[in-house]
C-alpha positions in Angstrom: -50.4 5.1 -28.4 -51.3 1.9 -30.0 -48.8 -0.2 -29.7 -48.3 -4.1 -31.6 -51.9 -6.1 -30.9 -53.6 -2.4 -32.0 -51.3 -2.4 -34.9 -51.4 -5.6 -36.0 -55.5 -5.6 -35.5 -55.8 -2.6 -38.1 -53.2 -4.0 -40.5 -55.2 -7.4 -40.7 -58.3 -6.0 -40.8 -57.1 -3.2 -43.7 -55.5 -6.2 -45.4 -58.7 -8.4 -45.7 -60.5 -5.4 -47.1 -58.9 -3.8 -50.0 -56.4 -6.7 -50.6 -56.2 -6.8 -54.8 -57.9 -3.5 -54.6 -56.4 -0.5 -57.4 -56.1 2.7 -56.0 -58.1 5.4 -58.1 -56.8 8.4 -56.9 -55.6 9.9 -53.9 -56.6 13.2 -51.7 -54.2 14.6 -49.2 -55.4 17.3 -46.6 -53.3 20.7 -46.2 -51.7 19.6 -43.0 -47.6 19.0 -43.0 -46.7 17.0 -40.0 -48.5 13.8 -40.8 -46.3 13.4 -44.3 -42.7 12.2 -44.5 -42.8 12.3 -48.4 -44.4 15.0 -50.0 -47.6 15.1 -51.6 -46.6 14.8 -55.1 -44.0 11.5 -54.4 -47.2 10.0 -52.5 -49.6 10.7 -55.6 -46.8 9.9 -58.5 -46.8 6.4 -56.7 -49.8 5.8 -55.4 -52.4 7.1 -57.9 -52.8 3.6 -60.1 -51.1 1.2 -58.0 -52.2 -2.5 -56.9 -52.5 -3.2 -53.7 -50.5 -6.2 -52.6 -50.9 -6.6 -49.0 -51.3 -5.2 -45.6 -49.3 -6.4 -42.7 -46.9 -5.1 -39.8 -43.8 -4.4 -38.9 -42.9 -3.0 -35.4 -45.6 -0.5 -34.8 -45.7 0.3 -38.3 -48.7 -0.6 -40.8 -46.7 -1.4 -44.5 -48.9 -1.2 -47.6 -46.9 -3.0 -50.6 -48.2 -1.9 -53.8 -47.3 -2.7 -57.3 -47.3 -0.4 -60.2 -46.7 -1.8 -63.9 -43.1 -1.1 -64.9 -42.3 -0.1 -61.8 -40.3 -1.7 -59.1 -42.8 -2.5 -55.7 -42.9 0.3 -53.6 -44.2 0.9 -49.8 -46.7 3.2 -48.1 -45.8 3.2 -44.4 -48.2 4.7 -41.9 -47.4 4.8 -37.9 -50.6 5.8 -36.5 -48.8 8.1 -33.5 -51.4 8.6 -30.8 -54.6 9.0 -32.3 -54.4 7.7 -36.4 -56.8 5.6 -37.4 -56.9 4.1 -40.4 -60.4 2.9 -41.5 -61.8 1.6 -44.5 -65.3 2.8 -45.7 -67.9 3.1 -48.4 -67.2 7.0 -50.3 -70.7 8.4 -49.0 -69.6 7.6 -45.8 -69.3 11.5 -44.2 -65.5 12.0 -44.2 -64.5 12.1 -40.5 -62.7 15.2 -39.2 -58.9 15.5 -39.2 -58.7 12.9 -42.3 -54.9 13.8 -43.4 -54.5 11.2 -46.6 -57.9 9.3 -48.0 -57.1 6.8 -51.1 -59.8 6.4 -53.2 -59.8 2.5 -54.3 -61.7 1.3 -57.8 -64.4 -0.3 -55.9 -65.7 2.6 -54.5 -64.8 2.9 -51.2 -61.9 4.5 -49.7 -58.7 4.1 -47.4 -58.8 7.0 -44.9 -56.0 8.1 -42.4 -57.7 10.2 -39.8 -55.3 12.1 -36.9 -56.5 14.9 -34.6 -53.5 15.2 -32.7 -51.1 14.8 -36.1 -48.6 13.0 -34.3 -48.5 9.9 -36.8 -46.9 9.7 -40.0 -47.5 8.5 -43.5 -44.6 8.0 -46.2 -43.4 6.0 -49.1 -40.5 3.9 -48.8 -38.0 4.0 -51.8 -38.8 1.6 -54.7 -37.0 -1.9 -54.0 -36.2 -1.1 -50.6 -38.0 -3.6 -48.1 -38.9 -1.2 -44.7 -37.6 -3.2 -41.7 -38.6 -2.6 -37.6 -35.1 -1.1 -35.9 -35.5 -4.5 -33.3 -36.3 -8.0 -33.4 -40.0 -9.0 -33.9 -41.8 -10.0 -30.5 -43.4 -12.6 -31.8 -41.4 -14.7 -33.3 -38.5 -14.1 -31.5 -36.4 -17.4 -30.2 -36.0 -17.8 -26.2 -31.9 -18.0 -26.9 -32.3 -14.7 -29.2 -34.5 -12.9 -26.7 -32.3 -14.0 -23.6 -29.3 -12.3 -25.6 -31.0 -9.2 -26.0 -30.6 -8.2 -22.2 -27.2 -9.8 -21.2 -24.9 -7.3 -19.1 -27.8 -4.2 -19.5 -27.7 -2.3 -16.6 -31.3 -0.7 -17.4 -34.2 -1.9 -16.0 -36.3 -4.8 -17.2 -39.4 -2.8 -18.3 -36.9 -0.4 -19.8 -35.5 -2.6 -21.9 -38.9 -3.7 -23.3 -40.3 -0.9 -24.5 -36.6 0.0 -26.5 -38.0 -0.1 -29.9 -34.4 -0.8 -31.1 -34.6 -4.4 -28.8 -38.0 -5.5 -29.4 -40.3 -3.5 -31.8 -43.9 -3.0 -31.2 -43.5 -3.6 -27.6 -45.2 -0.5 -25.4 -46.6 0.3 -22.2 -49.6 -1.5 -21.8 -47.8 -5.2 -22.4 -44.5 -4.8 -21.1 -46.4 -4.0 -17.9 -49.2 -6.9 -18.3 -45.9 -9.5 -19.3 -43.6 -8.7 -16.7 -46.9 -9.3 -14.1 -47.5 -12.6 -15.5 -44.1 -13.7 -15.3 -44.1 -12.3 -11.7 -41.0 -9.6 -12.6 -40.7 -6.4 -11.1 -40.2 -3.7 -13.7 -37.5 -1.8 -12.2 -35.0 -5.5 -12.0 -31.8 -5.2 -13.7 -32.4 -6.7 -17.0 -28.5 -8.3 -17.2 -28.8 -9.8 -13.6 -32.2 -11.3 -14.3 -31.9 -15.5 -14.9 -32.0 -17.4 -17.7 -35.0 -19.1 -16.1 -36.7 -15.6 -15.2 -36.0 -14.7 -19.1 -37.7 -17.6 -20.2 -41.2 -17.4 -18.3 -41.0 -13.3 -19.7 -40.0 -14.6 -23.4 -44.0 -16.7 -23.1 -45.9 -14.4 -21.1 -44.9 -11.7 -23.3 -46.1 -14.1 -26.6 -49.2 -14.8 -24.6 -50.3 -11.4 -23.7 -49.5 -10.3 -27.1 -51.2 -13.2 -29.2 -54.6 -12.9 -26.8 -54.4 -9.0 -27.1 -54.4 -10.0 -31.0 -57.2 -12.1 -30.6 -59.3 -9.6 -28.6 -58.7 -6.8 -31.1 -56.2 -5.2 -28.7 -56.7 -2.5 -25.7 -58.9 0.4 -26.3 -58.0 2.1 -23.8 -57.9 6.5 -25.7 -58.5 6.4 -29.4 -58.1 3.2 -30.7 -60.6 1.5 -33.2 -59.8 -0.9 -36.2 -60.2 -0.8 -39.2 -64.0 -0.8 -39.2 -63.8 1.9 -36.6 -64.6 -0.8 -33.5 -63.2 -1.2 -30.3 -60.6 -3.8 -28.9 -61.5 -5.8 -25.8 -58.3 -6.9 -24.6 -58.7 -3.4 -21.8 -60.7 -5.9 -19.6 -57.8 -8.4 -19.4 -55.7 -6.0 -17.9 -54.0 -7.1 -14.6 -52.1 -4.2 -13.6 -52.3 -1.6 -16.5 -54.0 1.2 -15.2 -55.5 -0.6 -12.5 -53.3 1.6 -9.4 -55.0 0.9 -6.1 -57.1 -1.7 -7.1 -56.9 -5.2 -5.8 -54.2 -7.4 -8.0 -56.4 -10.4 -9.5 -54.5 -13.0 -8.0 -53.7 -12.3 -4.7 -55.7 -9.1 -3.8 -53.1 -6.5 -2.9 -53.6 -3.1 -4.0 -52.0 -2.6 -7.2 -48.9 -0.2 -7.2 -47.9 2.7 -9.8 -44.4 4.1 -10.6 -42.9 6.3 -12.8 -40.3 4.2 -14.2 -38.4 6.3 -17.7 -40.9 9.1 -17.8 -43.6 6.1 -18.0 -46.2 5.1 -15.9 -45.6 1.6 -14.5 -48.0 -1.2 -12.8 -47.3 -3.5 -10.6 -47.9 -6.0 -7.8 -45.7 -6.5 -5.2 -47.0 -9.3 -3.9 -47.1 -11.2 -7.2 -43.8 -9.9 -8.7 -40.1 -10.4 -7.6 
């Protein structure tokens, strides 16, 4: 599942491409479980609107449009397993499992493509601002972010991927954080120190920004919006890595099942 880098990669990219851009029309495929509004409320407010800006929240891409006379409105898409949401010229062949395509002014359209159907596209209420259930990673402070865990009993990587502490945060960099700040993932997160906290609060800002920087991790599906691959996968330390040689010290890396998810480790490297 993509999770914030992979996110943020398609929402940037999406937003320097059809920024300003006036959506034409829209074409909605005859599958149910990718729509939390129905097809009419996404035409009545998407058909003719401007579109504002592209951007992230959580693991959530937010589209703010603008209609005339109309309050702003939001088209939210979480991109489940295996969304993609691409940008291309209309003789472009449409790609398989395309569940929502908007067709922009200009020519060229917005297309939300899914074979597994697990993501979602909707319209947020007009005047309502869609917010993440957690804080944001990446701007979080260090005194915020050390209050987050105080007296929980669950275990540190746990508590990073609860998308109602920290949104955007998944597997992949909760396990690549917790190695660089040399933190076992099954720790208490209430007993770890203030000091421990504080090296996690900055690798965690580090891996995410590189991972940003590199496009993120293709690792299944992911592609951005051009329909390219990330390159933060060969940055990996410990993600996916079990029985290979740890990077810093050469021990075999270990795997757990830690909450129903696969967890990397060193325990050489991480206390």
């Amino acid at each position: 599942m993509p999770e914030l880098p992979e996110v943020e990669t398609v929402a940037n990219g999406v937003h320097e491409r059809v920024r300003g851009a006036r959506i034409h029309a829209i074409t909605i495929g005859p599958h149910k479980e990718p729509l939390k509004s129905t097809p009419a409320h996404l035409e009545e407010t998407l058909t003719g609107a401007r579109i504002e800006r592209v951007r992230r929240v959580g693991k959530t891409i937010v589209m703010d449009i603008s209609q005339r006379d109309r309050k702003a409105a939001q088209m939210t898409v979480h991109l489940g397993m295996t969304g993609r949401l691409l940008v291309s010229k209309r003789d472009v062949p449409m790609p398989p499992h395309t569940h929502v395509t908007l067709h922009l002014h200009d020519g060229r359209d917005v297309r939300f493509v899914d074979p597994r159907r697990f993501g979602r596209v909707g319209i947020v209420d007009e005047g309502t601002e869609y917010e993440g259930p957690g804080k944001e990673p990446l701007t979080i402070t260090l005194n915020d972010f050390v209050a987050l865990f105080k007296g929980r009993k669950t275990p540190i990587k746990s508590a990073l991927l609860n998308q109602s502490l920290l949104h955007g945060v998944g597997n992949i960099y909760a396990d690549e954080s917790l190695f660089r700040a040399g933190i076992r993932p099954k720790r208490h997160a209430g007993r770890l120190t203030r000091a421990e906290l504080t090296k996690l609060h900055a690798a965690l800002q580090t891996v995410l920004k590189h991972a940003i920087q590199l496009g993120g991790s293709s690792v299944s599906d992911y592609v951005d919006a051009d329909g390219v691959r990330g390159f933060f996968q060969l940055e990996h330390r410990v993600y996916s890595r079990t029985g290979e040689p740890c990077k810093d010290c050469a021990a075999p890396v270990q795997r757990i099942v830690l909450g129903g998810r696969s967890t990397h480790f060193c325990k050489t490297c991480q206390k």
